[in-house]
N, C-alpha and C positions, 0 to 999 in steps of 0.2 A: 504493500500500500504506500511505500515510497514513504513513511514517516522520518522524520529528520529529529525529533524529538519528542519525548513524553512529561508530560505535569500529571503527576498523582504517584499511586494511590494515597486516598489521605490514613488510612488504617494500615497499620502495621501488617496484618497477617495479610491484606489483600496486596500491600508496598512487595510484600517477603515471595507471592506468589508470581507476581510481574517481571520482578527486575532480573532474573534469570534469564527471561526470554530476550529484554532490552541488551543487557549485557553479552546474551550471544551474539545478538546483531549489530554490537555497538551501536544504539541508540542510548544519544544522553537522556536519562530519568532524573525525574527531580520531585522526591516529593513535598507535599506543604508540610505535613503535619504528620506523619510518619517518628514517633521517637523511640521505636525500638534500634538499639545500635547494632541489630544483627541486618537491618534494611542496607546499609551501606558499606556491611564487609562482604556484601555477594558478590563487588566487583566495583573495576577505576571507571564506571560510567554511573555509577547509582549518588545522587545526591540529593540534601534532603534540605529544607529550609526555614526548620527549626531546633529546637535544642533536643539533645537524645535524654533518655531515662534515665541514663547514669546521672547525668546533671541534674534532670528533675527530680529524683527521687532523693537523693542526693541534699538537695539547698530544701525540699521539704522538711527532711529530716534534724539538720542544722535548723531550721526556724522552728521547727517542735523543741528541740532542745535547748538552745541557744536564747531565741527571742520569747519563747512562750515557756522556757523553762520548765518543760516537763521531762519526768523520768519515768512514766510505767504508759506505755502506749498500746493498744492492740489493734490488726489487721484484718481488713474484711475485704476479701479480693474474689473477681473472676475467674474461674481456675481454667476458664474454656478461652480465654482472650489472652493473647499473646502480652499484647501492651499492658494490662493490670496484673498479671503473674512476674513480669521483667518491672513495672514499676515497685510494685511489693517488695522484689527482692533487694533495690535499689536503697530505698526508704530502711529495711529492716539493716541492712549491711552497714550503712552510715551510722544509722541509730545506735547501734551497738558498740561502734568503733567509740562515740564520741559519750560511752557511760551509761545509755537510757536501756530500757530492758522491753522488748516486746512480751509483754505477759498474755497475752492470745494470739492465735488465728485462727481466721473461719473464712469458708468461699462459700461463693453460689455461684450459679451458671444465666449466661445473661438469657434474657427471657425469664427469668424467674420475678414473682412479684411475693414475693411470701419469705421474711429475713426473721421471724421473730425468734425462731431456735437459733441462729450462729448467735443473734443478739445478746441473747440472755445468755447464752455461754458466755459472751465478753462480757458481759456485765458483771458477772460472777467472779470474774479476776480485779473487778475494781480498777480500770484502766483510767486515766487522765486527758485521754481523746482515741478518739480510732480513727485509723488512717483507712479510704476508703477510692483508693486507684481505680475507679470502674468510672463508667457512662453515667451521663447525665438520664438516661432513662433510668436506671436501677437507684442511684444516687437521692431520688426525690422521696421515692416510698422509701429508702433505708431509713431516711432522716425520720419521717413521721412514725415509721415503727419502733426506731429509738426513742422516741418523745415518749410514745406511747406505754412506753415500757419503764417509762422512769429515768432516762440514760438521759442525763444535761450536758455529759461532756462535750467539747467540741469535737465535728466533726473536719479531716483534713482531705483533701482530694488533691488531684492531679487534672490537667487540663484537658480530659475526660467531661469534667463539670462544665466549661464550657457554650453554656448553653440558654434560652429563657425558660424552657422544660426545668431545669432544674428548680426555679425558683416556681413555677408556676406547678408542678408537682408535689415540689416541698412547704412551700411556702412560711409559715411564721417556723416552724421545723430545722431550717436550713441556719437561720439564725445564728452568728456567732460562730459558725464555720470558718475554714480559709482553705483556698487551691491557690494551686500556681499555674502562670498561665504565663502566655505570648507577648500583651500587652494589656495597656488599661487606656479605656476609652478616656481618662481624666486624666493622661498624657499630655501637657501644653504642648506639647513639639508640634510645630507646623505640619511638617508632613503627617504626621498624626492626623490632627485635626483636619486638615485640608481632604484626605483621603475619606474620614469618617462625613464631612458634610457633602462632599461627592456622593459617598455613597446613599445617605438620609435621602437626598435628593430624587437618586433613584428607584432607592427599596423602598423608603420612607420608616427604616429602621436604622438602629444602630449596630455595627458591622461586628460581629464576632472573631475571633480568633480564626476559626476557617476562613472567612472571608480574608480577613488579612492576612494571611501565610501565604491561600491561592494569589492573592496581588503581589505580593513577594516575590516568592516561585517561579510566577508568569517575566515578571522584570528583572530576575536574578538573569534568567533565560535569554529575555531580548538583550539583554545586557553582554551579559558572552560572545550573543552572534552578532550584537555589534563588533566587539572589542578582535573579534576572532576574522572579521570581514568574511563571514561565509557559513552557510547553514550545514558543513560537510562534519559529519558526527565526530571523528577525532579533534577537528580544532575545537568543534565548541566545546568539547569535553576537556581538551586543554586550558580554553578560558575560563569555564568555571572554575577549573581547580586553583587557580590561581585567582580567583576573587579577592579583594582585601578592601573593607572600610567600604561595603557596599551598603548607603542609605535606605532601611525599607522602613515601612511602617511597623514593623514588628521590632527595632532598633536596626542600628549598625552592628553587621556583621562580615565575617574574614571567615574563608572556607581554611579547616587545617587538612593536614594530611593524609586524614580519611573521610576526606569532601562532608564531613560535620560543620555545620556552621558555631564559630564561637561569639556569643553573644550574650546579652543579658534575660534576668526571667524574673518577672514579678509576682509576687503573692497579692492576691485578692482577698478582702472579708464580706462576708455579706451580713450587712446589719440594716433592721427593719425591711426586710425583703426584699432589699436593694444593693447590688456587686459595689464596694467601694478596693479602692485602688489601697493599699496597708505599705507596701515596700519593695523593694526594687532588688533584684541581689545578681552579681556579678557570677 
């Protein structure tokens, strides 16, 4: 079909199933939102254009510990999703490294709407928040079945939450929560703003984290094939590798060595049912 390039998949396990086929045909790939770090050790054409799991899971961990100063944490992950079993793991391996103690874990499988048994097992260990790596579809009933049950501790996600389902499922629930995410819509950067009233314009919302990575991704892209003077798959793939200090709306980022981009990632709080921007971490 004569493609010269790929933008996607935004899911890890669907990035993990693709980029094999790109890679045999050198086609440069790029995903938005892809943070599994196994998406871009399949091969020198697979790139991704936001922060991997190690990172996320990572500076989560450090802000449970560190900023919110907790020490007994427990884990409620997707056992069937690549991306929430590899952020879990991320989050647990920091956690532990820097003194905190995971006292649970419990999974479910996505699709499922019914969390009240892992619940009450973590509740039983007396945790300080539970860290909860999955989708914003499963994320909104956890919240309320935690309410429900008695459980106030906060809840922590990954940019999985992402989403207005979340709040519009969870709702007063969700409460007092934090994820980490891409960026915050309450970002003064120009290119921020200017992107986000762009988009109001045309969706007549405000642009989520997919939306901004895919805008990313797409100009990481055109950016290359400018810079490479040619759409023929090894130079552009040699441009991007060599990206540095490229402006997106998601911040400035520099491709390193295993075409990861390195860049910044913020934590979000949601308080009165409302995503507020909390800190920013390198």
């Amino acid at each position: 079909n004569q493609v010269q390039a790929l933008l996607g998949e935004v899911a890890s396990s669907r990035s993990l199933a693709a980029a094999p086929e790109a890679q045999k045909n050198k086609i440069p790939m790029i995903s938005p939102a892809s943070t599994n770090p196994k998406v871009t050790e399949i091969g020198d054409y697979i790139f991704r254009a936001c922060f991997v799991d190690t990172f996320q899971g990572s500076a989560m961990a450090r802000f449970a510990k560190q900023d919110l100063g907790l020490s007994k944490v427990a884990v409620l992950y997707d056992v069937k999703n690549d991306y929430s079993v590899g952020l879990a793991e991320y989050f647990k391996k920091t956690f532990k490294e820097l003194g905190g103690e995971i006292v649970g874990e419990q999974s479910y499988s996505e699709g499922d709407i019914e969390f009240r048994a892992q619940l009450t097992a973590l509740k039983s260990q007396n945790p300080q928040a539970i860290f909860v790596p999955g989708y914003y579809t499963e994320v909104g009933l956890i919240a309320r079945q935690a309410r429900d049950l008695g459980i106030s501790v906060p809840l922590l996600g990954g940019d999985g939450w992402d989403s207005s389902k979340t709040l519009e499922i969870g709702g007063a629930a969700v409460n007092g929560s934090y994820f980490s995410n891409h960026y915050s819509a309450e970002d003064p950067a120009p290119v921020v703003q200017n992107f986000i009233q762009k988009y109001q314009t045309k969706y007549h919302q405000v642009p989520d984290a997919m939306a901004v990575l895919g805008y990313d991704a797409a100009n990481l892209l055109f950016d290359a094939m400018k810079r490479a003077g040619s759409a023929d798959g090894p130079a552009v793939r040699d441009a991007l590798a060599s990206t540095q200090n490229f402006s997106g709306v998601s911040g400035t980022l520099s491709m390193d060595a295993d075409r990861n981009p390195k860049k910044k990632i913020v934590i979000l709080k949601i308080e009165n049912e409302k995503v507020k921007f909390h800190k920013a971490l390198e």
